[in-house]
Backbone as ProteinMPNN parsed JSONL, in Angstrom:
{"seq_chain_A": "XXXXXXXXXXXXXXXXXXXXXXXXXXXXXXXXXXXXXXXXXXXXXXXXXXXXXXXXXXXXXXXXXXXXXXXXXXXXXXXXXXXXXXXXXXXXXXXXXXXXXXXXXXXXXXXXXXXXXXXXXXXXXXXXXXXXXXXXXXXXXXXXXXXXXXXXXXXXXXXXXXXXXXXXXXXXXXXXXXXXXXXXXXXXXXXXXXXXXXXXXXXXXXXXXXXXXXXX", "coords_chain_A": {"N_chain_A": [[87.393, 18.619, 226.274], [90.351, 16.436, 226.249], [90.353, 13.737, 227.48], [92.381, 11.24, 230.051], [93.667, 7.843, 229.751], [91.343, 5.556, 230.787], [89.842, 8.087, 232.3], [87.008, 9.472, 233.745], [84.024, 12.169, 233.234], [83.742, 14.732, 235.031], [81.514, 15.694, 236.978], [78.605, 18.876, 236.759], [80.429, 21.792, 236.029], [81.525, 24.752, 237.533], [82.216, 27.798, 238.627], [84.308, 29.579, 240.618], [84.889, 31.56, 243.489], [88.806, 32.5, 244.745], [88.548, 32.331, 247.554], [85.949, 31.324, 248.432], [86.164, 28.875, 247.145], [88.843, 28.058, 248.873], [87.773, 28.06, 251.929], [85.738, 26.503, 251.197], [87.11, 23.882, 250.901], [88.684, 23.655, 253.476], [86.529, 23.326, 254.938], [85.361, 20.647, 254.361], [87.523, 19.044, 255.142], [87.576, 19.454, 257.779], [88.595, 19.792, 260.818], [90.747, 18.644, 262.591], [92.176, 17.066, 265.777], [95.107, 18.315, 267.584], [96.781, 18.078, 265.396], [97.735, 19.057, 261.946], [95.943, 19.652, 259.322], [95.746, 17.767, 256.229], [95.508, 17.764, 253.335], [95.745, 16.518, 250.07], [96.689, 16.817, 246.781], [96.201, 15.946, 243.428], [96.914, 14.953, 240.06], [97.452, 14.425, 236.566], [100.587, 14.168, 235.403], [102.309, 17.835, 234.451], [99.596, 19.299, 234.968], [98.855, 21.034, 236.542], [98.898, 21.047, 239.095], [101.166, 21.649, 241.155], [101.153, 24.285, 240.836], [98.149, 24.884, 241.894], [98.511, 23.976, 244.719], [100.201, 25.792, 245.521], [98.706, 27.583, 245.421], [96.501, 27.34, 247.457], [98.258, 27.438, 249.538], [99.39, 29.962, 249.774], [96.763, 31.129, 250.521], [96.428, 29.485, 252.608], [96.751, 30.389, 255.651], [100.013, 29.606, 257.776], [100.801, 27.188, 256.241], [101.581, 23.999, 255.053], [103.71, 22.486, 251.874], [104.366, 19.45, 250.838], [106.03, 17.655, 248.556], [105.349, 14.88, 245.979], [107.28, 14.118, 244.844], [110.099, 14.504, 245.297], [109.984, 12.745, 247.403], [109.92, 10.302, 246.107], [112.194, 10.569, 244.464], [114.657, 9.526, 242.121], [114.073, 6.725, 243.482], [111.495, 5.157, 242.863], [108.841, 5.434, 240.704], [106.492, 5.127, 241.422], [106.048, 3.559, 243.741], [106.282, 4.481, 245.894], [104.713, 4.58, 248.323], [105.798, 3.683, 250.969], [107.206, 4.919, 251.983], [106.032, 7.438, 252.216], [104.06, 7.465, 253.907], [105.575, 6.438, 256.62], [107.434, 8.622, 256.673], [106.211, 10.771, 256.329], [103.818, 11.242, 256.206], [102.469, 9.735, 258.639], [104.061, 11.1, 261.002], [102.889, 13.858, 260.994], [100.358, 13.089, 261.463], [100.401, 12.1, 263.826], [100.916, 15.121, 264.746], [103.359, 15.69, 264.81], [106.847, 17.24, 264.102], [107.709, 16.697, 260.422], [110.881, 15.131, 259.233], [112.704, 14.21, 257.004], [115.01, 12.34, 255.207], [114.873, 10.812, 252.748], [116.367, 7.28, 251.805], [117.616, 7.334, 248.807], [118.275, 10.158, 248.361], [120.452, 9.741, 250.172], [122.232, 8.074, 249.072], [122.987, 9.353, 246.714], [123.721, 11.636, 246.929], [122.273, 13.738, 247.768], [121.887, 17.082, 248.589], [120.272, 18.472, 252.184], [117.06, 17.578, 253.355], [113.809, 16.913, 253.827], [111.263, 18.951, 255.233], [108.739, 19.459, 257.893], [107.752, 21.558, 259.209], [106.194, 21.052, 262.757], [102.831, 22.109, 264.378], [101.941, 23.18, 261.882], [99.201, 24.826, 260.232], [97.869, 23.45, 257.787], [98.847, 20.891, 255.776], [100.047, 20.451, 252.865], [100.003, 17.872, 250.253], [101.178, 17.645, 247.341], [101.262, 15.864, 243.795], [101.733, 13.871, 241.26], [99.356, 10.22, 241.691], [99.33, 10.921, 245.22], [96.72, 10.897, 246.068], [96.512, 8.219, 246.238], [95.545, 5.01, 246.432], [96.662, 3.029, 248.754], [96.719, 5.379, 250.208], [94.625, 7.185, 250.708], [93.292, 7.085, 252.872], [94.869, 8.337, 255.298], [94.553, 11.125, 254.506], [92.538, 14.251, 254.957], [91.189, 15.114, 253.246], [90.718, 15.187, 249.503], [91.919, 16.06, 246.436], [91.07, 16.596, 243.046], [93.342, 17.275, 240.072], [92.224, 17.914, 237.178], [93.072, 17.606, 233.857], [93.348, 18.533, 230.44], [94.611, 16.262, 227.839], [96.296, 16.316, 226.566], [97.12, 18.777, 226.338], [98.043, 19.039, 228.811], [100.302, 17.133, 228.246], [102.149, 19.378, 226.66], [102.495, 21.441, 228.12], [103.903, 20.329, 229.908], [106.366, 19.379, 228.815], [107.546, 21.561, 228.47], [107.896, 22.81, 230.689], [109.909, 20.853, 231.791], [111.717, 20.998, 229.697], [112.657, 23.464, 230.753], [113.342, 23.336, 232.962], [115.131, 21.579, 233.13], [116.686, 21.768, 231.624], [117.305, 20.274, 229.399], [117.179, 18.658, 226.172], [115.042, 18.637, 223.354], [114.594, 16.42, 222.119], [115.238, 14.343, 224.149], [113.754, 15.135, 226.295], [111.048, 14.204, 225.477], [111.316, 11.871, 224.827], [111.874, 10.813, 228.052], [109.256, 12.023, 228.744], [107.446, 10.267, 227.935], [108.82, 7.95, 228.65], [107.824, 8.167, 231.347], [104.909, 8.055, 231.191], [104.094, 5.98, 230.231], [104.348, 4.294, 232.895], [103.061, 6.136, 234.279], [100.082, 6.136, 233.172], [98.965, 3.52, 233.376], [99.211, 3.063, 236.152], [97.208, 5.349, 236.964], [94.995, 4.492, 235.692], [94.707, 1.793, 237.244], [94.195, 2.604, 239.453], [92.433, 4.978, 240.078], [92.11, 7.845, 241.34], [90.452, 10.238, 240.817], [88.007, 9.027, 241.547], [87.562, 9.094, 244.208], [88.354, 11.759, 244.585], [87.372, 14.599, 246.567], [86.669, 17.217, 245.368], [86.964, 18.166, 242.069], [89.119, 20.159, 240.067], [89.699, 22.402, 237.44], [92.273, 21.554, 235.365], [95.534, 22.607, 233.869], [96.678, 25.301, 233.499], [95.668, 26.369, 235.683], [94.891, 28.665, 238.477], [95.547, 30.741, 236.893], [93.745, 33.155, 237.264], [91.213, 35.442, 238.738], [89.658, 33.328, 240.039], [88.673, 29.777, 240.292], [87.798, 27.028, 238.934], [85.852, 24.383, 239.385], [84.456, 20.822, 239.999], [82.381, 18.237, 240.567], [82.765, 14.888, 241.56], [82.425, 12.319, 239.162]], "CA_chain_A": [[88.619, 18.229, 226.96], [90.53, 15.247, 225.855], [90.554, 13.212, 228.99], [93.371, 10.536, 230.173], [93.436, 6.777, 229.284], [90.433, 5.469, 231.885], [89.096, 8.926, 233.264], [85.377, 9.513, 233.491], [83.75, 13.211, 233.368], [82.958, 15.1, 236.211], [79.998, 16.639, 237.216], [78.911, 20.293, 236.656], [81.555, 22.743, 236.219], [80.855, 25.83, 238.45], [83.47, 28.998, 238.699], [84.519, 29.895, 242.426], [86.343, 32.363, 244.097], [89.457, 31.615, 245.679], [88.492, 32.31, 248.895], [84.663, 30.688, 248.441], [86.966, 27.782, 246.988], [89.445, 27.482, 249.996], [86.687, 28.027, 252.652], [85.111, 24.818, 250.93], [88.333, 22.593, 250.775], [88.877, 23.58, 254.465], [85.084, 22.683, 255.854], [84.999, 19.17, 253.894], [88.632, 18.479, 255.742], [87.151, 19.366, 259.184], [89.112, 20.57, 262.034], [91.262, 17.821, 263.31], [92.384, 17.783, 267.132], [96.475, 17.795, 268.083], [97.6, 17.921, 264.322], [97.561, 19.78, 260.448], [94.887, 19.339, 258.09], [95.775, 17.008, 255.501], [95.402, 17.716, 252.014], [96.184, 15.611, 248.76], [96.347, 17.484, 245.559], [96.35, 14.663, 242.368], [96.688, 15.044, 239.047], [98.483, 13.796, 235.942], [101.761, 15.007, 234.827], [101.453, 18.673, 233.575], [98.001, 19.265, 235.118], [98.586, 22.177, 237.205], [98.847, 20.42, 241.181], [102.012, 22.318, 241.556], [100.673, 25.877, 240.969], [97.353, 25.15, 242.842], [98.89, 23.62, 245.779], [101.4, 26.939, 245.519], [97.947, 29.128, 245.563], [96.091, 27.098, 248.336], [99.274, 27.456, 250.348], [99.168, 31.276, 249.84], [95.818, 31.196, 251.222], [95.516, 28.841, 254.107], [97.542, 30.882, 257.012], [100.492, 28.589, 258.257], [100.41, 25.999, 256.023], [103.433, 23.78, 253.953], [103.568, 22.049, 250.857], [105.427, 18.492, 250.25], [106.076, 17.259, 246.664], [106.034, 13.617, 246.032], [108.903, 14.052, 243.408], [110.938, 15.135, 246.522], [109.748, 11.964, 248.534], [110.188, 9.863, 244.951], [113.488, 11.29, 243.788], [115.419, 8.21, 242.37], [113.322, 5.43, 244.374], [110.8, 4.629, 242.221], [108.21, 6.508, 240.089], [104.972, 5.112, 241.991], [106.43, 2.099, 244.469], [107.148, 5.256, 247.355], [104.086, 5.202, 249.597], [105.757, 3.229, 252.355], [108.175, 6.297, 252.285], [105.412, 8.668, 252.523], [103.556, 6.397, 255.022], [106.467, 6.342, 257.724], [108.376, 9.195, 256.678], [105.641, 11.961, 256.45], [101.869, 10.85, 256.983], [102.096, 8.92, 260.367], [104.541, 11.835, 262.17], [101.886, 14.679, 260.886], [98.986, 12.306, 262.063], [100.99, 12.107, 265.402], [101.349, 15.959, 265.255], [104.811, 15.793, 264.931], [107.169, 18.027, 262.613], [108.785, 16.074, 259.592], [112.203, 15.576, 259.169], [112.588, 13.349, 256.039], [116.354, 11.869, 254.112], [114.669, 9.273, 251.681], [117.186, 6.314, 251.053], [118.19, 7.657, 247.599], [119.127, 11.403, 248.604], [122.007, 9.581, 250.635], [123.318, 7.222, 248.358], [123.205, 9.958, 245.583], [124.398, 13.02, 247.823], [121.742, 15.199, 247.509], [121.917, 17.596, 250.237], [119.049, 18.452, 252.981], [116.081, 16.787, 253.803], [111.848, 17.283, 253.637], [110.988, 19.213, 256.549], [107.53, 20.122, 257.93], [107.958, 21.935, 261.334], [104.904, 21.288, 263.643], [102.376, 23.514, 264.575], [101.22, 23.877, 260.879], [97.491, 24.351, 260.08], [97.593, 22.314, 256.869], [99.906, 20.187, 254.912], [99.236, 20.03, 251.14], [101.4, 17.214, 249.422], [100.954, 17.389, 246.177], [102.049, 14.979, 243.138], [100.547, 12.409, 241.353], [99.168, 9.595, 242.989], [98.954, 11.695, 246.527], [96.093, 10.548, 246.912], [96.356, 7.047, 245.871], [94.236, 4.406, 247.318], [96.596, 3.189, 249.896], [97.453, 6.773, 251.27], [93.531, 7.768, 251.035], [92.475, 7.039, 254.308], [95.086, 9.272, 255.608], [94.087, 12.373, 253.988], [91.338, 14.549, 255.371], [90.857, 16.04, 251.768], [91.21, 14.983, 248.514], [91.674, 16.961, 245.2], [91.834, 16.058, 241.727], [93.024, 18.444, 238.784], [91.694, 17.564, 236.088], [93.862, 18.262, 232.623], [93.45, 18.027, 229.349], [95.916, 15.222, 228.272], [97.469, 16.604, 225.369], [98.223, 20.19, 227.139], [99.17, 19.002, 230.102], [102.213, 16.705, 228.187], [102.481, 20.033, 226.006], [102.899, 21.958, 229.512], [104.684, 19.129, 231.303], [107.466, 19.08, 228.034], [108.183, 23.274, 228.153], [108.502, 22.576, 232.011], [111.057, 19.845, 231.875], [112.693, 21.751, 228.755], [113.336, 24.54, 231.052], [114.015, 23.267, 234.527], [116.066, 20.218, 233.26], [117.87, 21.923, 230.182], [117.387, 18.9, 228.4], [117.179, 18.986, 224.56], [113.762, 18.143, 223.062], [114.056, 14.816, 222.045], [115.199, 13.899, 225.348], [112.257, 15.677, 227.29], [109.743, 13.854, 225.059], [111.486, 10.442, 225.646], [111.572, 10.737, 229.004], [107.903, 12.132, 228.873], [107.031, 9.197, 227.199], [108.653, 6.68, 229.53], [106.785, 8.325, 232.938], [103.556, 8.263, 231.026], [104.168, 4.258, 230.361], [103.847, 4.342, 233.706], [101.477, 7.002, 234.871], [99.041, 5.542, 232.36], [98.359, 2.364, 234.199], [98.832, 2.937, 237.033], [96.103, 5.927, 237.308], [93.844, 3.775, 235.048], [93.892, 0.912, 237.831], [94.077, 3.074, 240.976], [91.287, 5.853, 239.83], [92.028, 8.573, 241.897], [89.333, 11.028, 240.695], [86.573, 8.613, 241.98], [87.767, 9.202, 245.65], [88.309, 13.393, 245.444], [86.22, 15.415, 247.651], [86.945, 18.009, 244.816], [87.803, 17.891, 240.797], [89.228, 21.167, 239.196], [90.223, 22.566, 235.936], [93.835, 22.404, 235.643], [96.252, 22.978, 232.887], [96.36, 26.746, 233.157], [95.102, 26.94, 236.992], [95.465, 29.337, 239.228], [95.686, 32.521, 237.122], [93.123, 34.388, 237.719], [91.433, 35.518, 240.057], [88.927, 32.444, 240.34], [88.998, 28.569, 240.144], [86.988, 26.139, 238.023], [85.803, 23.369, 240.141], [83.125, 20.151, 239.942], [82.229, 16.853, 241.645], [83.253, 13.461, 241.016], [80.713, 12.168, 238.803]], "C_chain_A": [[88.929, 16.764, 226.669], [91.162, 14.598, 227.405], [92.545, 11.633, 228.798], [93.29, 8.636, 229.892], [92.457, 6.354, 231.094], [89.654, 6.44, 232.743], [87.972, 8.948, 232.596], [85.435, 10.93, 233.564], [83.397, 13.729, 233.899], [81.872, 15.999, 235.679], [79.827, 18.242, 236.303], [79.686, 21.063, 236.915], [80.911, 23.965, 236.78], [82.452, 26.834, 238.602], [83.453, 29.415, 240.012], [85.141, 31.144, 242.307], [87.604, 31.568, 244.642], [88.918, 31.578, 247.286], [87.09, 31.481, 249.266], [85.611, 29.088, 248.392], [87.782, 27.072, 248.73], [89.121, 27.212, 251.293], [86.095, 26.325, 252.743], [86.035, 23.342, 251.609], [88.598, 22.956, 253.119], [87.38, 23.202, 255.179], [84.977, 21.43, 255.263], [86.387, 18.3, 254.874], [88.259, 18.54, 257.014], [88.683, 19.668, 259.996], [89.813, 19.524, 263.119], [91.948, 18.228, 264.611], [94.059, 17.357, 267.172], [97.19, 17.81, 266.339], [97.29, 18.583, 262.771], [96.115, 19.119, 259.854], [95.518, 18.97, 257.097], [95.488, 17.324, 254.113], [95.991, 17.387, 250.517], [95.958, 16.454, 247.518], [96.868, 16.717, 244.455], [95.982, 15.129, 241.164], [97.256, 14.66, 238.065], [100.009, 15.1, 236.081], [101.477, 16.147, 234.35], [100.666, 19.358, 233.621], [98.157, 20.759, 235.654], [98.568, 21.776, 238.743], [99.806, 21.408, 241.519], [101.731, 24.161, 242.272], [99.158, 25.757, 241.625], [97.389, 24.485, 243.825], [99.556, 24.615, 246.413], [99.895, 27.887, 246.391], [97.176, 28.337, 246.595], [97.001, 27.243, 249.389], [99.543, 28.96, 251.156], [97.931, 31.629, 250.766], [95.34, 30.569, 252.44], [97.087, 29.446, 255.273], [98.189, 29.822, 257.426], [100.469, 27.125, 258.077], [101.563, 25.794, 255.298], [102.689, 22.982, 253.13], [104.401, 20.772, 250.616], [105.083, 17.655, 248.836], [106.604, 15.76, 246.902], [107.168, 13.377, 245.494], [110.185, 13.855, 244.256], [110.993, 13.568, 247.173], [110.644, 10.413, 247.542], [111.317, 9.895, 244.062], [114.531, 9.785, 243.69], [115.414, 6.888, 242.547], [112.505, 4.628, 243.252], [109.791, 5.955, 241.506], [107.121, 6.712, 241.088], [105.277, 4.042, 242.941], [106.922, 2.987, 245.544], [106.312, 5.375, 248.626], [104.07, 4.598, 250.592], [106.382, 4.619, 253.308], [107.451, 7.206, 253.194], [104.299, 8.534, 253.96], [104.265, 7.225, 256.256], [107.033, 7.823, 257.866], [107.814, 10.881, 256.741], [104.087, 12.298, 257.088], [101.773, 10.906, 258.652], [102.807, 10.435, 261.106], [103.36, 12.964, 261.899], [100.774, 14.357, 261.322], [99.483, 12.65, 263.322], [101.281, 14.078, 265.833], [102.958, 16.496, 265.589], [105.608, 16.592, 264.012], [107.607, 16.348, 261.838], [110.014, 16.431, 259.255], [112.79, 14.133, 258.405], [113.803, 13.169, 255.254], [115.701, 10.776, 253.749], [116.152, 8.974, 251.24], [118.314, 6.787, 250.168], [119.121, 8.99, 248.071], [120.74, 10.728, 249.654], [122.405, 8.761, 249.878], [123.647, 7.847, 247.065], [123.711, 11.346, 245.826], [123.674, 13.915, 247.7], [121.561, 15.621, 248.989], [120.272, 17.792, 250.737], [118.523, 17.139, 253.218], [114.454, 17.628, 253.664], [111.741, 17.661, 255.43], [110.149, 19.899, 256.398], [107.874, 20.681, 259.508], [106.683, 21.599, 262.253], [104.512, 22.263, 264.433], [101.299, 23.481, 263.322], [99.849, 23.517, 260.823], [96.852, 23.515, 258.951], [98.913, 22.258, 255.894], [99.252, 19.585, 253.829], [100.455, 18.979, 250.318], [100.553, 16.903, 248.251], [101.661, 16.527, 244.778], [100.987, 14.179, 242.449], [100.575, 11.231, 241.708], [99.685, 9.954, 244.476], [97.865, 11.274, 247.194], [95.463, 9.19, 246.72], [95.792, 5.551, 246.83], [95.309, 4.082, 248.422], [97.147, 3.929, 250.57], [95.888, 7.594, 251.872], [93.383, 8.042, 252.298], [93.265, 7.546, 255.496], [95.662, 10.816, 255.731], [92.84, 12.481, 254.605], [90.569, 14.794, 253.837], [91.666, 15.667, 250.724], [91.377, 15.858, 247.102], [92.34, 16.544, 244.08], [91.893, 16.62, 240.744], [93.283, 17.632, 237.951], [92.232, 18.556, 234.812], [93.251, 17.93, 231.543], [94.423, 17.459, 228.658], [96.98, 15.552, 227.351], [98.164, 17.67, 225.738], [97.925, 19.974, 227.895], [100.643, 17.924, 229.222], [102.866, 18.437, 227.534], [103.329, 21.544, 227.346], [104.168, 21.486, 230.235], [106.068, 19.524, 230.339], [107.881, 20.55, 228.615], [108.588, 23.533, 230.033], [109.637, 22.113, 232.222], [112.318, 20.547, 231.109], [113.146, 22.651, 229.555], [113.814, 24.436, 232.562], [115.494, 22.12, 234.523], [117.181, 20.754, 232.494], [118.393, 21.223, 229.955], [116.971, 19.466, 226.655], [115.812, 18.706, 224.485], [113.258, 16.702, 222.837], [114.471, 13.805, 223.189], [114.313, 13.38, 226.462], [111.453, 14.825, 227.073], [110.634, 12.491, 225.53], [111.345, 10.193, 227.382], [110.369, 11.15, 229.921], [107.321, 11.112, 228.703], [107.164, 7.603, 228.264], [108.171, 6.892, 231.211], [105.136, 7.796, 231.999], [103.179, 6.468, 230.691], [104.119, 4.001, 231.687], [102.417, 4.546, 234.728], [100.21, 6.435, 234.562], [97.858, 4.404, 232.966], [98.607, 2.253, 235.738], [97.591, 4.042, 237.804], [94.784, 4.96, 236.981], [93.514, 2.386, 236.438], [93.394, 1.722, 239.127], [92.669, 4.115, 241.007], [91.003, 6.909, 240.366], [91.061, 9.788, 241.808], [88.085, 10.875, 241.527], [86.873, 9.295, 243.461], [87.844, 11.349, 245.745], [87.022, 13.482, 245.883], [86.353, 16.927, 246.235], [87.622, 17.916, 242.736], [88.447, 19.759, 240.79], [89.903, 21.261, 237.958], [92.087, 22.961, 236.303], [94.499, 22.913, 234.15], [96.516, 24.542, 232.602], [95.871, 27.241, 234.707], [95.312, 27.431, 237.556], [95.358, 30.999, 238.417], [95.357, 33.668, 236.672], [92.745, 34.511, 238.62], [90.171, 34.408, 241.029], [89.67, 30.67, 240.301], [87.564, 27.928, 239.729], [86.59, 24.824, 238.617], [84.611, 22.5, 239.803], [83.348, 19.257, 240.995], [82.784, 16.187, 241.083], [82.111, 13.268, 239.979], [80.089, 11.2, 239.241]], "O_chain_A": [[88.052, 15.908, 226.777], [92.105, 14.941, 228.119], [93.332, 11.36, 227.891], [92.074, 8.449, 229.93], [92.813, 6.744, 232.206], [88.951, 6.056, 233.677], [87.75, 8.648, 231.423], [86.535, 11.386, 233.877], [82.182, 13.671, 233.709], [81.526, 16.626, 234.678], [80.62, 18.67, 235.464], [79.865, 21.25, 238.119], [79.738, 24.182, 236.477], [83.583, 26.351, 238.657], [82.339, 29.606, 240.5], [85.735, 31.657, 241.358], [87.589, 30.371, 244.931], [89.044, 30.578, 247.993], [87.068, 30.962, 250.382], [85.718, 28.334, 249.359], [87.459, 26.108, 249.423], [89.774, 26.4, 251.948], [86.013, 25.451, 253.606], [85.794, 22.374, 252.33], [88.599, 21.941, 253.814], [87.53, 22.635, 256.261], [84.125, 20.859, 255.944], [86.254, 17.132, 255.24], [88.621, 17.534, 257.626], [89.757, 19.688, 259.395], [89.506, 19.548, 264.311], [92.313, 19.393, 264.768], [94.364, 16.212, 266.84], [98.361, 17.432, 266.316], [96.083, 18.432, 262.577], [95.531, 18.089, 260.189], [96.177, 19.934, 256.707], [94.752, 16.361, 253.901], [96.722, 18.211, 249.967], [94.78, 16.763, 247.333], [98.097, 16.739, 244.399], [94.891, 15.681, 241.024], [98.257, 14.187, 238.603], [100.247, 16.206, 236.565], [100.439, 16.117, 233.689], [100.528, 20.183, 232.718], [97.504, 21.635, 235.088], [98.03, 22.591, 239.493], [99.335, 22.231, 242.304], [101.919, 24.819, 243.295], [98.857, 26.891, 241.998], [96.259, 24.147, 244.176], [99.652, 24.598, 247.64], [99.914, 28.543, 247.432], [96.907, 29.406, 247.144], [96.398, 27.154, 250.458], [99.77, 29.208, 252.341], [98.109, 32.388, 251.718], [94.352, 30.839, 253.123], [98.147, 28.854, 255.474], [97.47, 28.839, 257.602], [100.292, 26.204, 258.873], [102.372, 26.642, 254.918], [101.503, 22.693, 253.291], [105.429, 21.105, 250.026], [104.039, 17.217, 248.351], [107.582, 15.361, 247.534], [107.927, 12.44, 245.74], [111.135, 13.149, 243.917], [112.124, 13.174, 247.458], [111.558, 9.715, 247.979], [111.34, 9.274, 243.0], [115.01, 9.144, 244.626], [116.203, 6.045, 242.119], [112.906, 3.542, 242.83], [109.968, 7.152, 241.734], [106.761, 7.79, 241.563], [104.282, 3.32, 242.878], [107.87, 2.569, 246.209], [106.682, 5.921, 249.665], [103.078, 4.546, 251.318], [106.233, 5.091, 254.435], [107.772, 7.649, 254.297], [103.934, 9.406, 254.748], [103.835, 8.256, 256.774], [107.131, 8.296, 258.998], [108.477, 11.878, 257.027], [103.532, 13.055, 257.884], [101.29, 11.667, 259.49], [102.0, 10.982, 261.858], [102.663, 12.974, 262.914], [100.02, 15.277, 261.639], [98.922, 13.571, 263.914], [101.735, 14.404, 266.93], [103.456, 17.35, 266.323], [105.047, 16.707, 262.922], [107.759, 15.264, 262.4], [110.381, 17.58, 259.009], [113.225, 13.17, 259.036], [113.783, 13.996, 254.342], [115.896, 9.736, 254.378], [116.94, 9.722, 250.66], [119.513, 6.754, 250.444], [120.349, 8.961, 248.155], [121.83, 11.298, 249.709], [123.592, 8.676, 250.19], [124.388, 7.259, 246.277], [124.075, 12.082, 244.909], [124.157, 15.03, 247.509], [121.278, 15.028, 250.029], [119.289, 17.457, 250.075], [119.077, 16.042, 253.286], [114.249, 18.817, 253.42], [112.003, 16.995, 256.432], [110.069, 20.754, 255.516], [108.16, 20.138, 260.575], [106.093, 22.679, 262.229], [105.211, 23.069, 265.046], [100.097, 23.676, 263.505], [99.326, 22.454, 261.155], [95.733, 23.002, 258.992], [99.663, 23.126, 255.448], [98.39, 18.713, 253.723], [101.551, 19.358, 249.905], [99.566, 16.172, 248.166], [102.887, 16.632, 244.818], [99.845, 13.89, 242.807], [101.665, 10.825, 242.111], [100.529, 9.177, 244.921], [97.765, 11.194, 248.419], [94.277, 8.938, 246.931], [95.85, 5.52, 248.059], [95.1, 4.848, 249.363], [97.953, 3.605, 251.442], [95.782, 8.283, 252.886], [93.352, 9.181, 252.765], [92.775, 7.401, 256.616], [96.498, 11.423, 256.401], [92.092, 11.536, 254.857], [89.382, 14.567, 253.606], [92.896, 15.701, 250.738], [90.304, 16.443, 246.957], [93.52, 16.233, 243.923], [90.834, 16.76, 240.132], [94.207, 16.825, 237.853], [92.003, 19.758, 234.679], [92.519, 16.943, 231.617], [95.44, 18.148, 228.744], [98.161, 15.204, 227.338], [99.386, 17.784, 225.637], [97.113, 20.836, 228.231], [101.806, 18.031, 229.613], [103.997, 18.744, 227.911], [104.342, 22.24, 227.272], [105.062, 22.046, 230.869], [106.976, 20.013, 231.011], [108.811, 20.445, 229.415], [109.43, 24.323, 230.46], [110.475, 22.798, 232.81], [113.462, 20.685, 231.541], [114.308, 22.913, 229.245], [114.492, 25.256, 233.182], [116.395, 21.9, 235.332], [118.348, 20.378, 232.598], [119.611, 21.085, 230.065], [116.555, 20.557, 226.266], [115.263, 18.501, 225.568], [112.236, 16.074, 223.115], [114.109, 12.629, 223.177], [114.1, 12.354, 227.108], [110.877, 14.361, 228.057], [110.533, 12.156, 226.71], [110.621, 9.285, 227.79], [110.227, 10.934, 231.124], [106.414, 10.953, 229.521], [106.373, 6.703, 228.548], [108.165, 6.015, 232.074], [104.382, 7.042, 232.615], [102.103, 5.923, 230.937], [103.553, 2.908, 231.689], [101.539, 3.948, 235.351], [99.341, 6.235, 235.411], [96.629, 4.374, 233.018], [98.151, 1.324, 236.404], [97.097, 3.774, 238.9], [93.84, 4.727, 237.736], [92.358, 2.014, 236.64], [92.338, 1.474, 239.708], [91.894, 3.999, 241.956], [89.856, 7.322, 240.195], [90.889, 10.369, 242.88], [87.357, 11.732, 242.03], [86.106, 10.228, 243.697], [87.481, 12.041, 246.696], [85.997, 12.82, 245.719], [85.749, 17.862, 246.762], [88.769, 17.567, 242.457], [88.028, 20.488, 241.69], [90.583, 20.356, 237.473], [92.761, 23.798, 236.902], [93.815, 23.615, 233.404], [96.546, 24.927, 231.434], [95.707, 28.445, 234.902], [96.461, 27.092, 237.839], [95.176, 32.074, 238.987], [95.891, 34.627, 236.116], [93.315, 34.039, 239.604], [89.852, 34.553, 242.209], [90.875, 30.42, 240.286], [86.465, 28.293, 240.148], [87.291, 23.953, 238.103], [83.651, 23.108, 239.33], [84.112, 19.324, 241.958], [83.399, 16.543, 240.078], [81.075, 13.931, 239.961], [78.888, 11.079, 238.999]]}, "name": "protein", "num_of_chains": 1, "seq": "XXXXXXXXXXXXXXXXXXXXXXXXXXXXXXXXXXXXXXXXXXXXXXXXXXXXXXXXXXXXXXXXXXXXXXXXXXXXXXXXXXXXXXXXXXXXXXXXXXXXXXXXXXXXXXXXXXXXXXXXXXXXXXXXXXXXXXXXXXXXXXXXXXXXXXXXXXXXXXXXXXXXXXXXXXXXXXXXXXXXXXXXXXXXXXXXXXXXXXXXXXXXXXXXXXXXXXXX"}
């Protein structure tokens, strides 16, 4: 696996079930009193967070999903976690639903808003940097999929190509100028070291297992 500019190699790779898997990720998060269970799902561009945030979602009874992209839309790429701070963390800490218009969605008209209803038994926000150092400490649970860097852009492009219906040499430029980004700011922040969890992404989710290690 061709890793990302600054990642290290996790531990032993080990094959799960899902349900051995989601069992796990829910006993390392513990059983908080008055509010959701917390869970961060981190990975590059590409990686697969989307679709195993989709299939932990499926599996944990009464649970939602918020996308930083959503929180990020417009604002900045990686300069949003006061947003996510104020606007989603703290009311879910407090047990509260969310009910979220970032800045941008009104000065650019996008309709709605990010809404978590309260009640739920876990909230998975997934994205990268999710679980970036200063959002760590309030997450119960961390998780970091782990890509291979060339297919996940090769993933990330046939994504963009088909949700954006953008041309090709578009996609890749504008692949190109997130990853001038992404690049350094994973490399200083290091989000791997901190999961409670690595897995195999690029392809995750579909069967009927999951590919999981440690930090190393």
């Amino acid at each position: 696996m061709l890793l990302g500019p600054g990642e290290t190699p996790a531990g032993e790779w080990q094959d799960q079930s899902w349900d051995d898997f989601v069992a796990a990720v829910l006993a390392a998060g513990g059983t908080p009193a008055g509010r959701p269970l917390l869970i961060a799902v981190d990975g590059r561009g590409g990686s697969g967070k989307t679709t195993l945030a989709g299939r932990l979602a499926e599996r944990i009874p009464g649970s939602a999903i918020v996308h930083t992209d959503d929180v990020a839309w417009w604002h900045s790429r990686f300069g949003w976690a006061d947003l996510m701070t104020t606007g989603v963390l703290d009311p879910l800490r407090a047990g509260a639903a969310v009910r979220l218009r970032p800045p941008a969605w009104e000065r650019r008209g996008r309709d709605g808003q990010i809404t978590v209803p309260a009640g739920c038994r876990a909230v998975l926000v997934e994205g990268v940097g999710a679980s970036r150092r200063d959002l760590a400490h309030l997450f119960d649970v961390a998780i970091w999929v782990r890509s291979d860097y060339a297919e996940a852009e090769r993933l990330g492009l046939l994504r963009d190509l088909g949700l954006k219906g953008v041309d090709p040499v578009t996609a890749k430029r504008e692949w190109d100028e997130w990853m001038a980004e992404e690049n350094p700011f994973l490399s200083a922040d290091r989000p791997w070291d901190r999961a409670a969890f690595v897995v195999g992404g690029t392809g995750v989710g579909t069967g009927d297992g999951v590919r999981t290690s440690k930090p190393s």
